[in-house]
C-alpha positions as CSV (number, residue, x, y, z in Angstrom):
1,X,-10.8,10.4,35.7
2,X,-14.2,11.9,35.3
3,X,-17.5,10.3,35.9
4,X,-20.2,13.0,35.3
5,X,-19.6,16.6,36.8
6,X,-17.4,14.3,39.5
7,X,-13.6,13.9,39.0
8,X,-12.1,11.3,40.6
9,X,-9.0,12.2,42.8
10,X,-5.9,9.2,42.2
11,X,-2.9,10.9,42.4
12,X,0.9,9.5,41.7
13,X,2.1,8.6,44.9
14,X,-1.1,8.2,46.8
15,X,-2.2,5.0,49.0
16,X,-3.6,2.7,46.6
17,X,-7.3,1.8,47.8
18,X,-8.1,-1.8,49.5
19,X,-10.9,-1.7,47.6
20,X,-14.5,-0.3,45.6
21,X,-13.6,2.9,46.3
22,X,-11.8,6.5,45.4
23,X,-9.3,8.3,47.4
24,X,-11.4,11.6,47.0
25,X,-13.5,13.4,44.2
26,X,-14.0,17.1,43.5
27,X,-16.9,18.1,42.6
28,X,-17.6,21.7,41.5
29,X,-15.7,23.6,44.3
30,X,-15.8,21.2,47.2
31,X,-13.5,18.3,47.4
32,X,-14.0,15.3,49.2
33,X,-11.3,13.1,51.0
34,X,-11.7,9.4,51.4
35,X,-11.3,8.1,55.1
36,X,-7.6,7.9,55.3
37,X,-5.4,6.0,57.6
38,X,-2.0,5.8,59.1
39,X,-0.4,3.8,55.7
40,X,2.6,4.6,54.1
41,X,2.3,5.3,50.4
42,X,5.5,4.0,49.3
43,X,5.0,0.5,51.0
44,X,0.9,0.5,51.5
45,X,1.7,-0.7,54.8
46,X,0.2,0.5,58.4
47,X,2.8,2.6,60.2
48,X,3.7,1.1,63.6
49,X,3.2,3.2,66.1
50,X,-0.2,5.1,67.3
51,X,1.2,9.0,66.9
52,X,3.0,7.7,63.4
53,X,-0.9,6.4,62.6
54,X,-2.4,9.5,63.7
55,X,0.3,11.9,61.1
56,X,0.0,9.6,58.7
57,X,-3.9,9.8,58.3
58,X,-3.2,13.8,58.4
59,X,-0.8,13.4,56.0
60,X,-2.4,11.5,53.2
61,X,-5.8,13.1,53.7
62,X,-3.6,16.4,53.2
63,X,-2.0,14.9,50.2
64,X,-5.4,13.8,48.2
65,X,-6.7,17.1,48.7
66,X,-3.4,18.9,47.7
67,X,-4.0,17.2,44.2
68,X,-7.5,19.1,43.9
69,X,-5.6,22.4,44.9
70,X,-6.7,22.7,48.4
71,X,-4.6,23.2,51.7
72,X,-5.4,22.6,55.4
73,X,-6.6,26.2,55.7
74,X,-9.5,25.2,53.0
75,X,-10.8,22.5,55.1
76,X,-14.5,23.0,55.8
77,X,-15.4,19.8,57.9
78,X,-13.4,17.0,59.2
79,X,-14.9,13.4,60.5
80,X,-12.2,11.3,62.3
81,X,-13.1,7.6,63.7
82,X,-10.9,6.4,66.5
83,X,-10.8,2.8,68.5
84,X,-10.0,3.9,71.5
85,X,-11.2,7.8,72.4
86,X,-9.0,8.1,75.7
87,X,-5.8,7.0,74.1
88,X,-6.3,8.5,70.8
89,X,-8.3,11.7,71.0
90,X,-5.3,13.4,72.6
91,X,-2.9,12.6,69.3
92,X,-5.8,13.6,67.2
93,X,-5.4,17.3,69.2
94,X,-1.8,17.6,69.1
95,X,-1.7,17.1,65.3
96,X,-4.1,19.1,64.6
97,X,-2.7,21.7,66.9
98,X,0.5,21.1,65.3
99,X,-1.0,21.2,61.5
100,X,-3.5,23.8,61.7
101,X,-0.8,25.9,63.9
102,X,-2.9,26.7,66.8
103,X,-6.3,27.1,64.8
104,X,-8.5,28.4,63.6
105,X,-9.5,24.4,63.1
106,X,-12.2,23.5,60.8
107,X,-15.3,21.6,62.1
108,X,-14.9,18.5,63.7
109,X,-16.7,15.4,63.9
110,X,-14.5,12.7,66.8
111,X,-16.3,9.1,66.8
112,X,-15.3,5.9,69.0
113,X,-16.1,2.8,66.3
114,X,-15.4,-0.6,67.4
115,X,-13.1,-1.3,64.4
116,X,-11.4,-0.4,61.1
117,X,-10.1,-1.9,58.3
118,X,-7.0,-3.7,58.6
119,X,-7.4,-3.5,62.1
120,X,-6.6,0.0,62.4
121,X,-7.0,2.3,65.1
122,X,-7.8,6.0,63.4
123,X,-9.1,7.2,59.6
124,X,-9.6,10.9,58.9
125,X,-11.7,12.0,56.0
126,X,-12.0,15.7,55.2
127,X,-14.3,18.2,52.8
128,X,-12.8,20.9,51.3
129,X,-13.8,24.5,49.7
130,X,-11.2,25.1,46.7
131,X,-12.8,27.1,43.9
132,X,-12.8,25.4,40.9
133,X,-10.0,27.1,38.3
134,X,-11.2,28.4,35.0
């Protein structure tokens, strides 16, 4: 879907929003990546466990921006808002160690909130620099 010089980012089997808003949208040669969270896609349900949570946030943040042609190695800035810093912050690193393969790891942005939707405890958004094709 296109709105504008935006296209909106809703790939087949993606999350499926909770609500007035879009997984990601590229625009020119960024792309942008919705706050995502530790859901499965095929249920739409939280994953149980905090290091599933943590992969799973990763993981679908990695899948939106797949659709738009961009890979971990094109990620240009990442915000990630965690419940609990002391517990968390540590899974954050190891996956990010374990996904970015020892660096070198794109900007980051770590932020204790007091809640998330759904009561989750961690949501990952990402920006991305994929040159548009053609």
């Amino acid at each position: 879907m296109t709105r504008g010089h935006v296209r909106i980012l809703s790939p087949e089997g993606a999350i499926a929003p909770t609500g007035t808003w879009s997984l990601g949208a590229r625009a020119g040669d960024f792309v942008f990546v919705a706050g995502m969270r530790g859901i499965d896609p095929k249920t739409n349900r939280l994953l149980d466990g905090d290091e599933a949570r943590v992969r799973g946030a990763f993981a679908n943040m990695r899948s939106i921006a797949a659709s738009a042609g961009a890979g971990l190695s094109d990620c240009v800035r990442l915000v990630v808002y965690v419940t609990d810093m002391a517990r968390l912050r540590p899974l954050v690193n190891k996956v990010q160690e374990e996904l970015w393969a020892g660096g070198p790891y794109p900007p980051r942005t770590i932020v204790q909130v007091s809640s998330l939707n759904q009561d989750d405890i961690v949501e990952v958004e990402g920006t991305f620099y994929a040159p548009a094709k053609g």
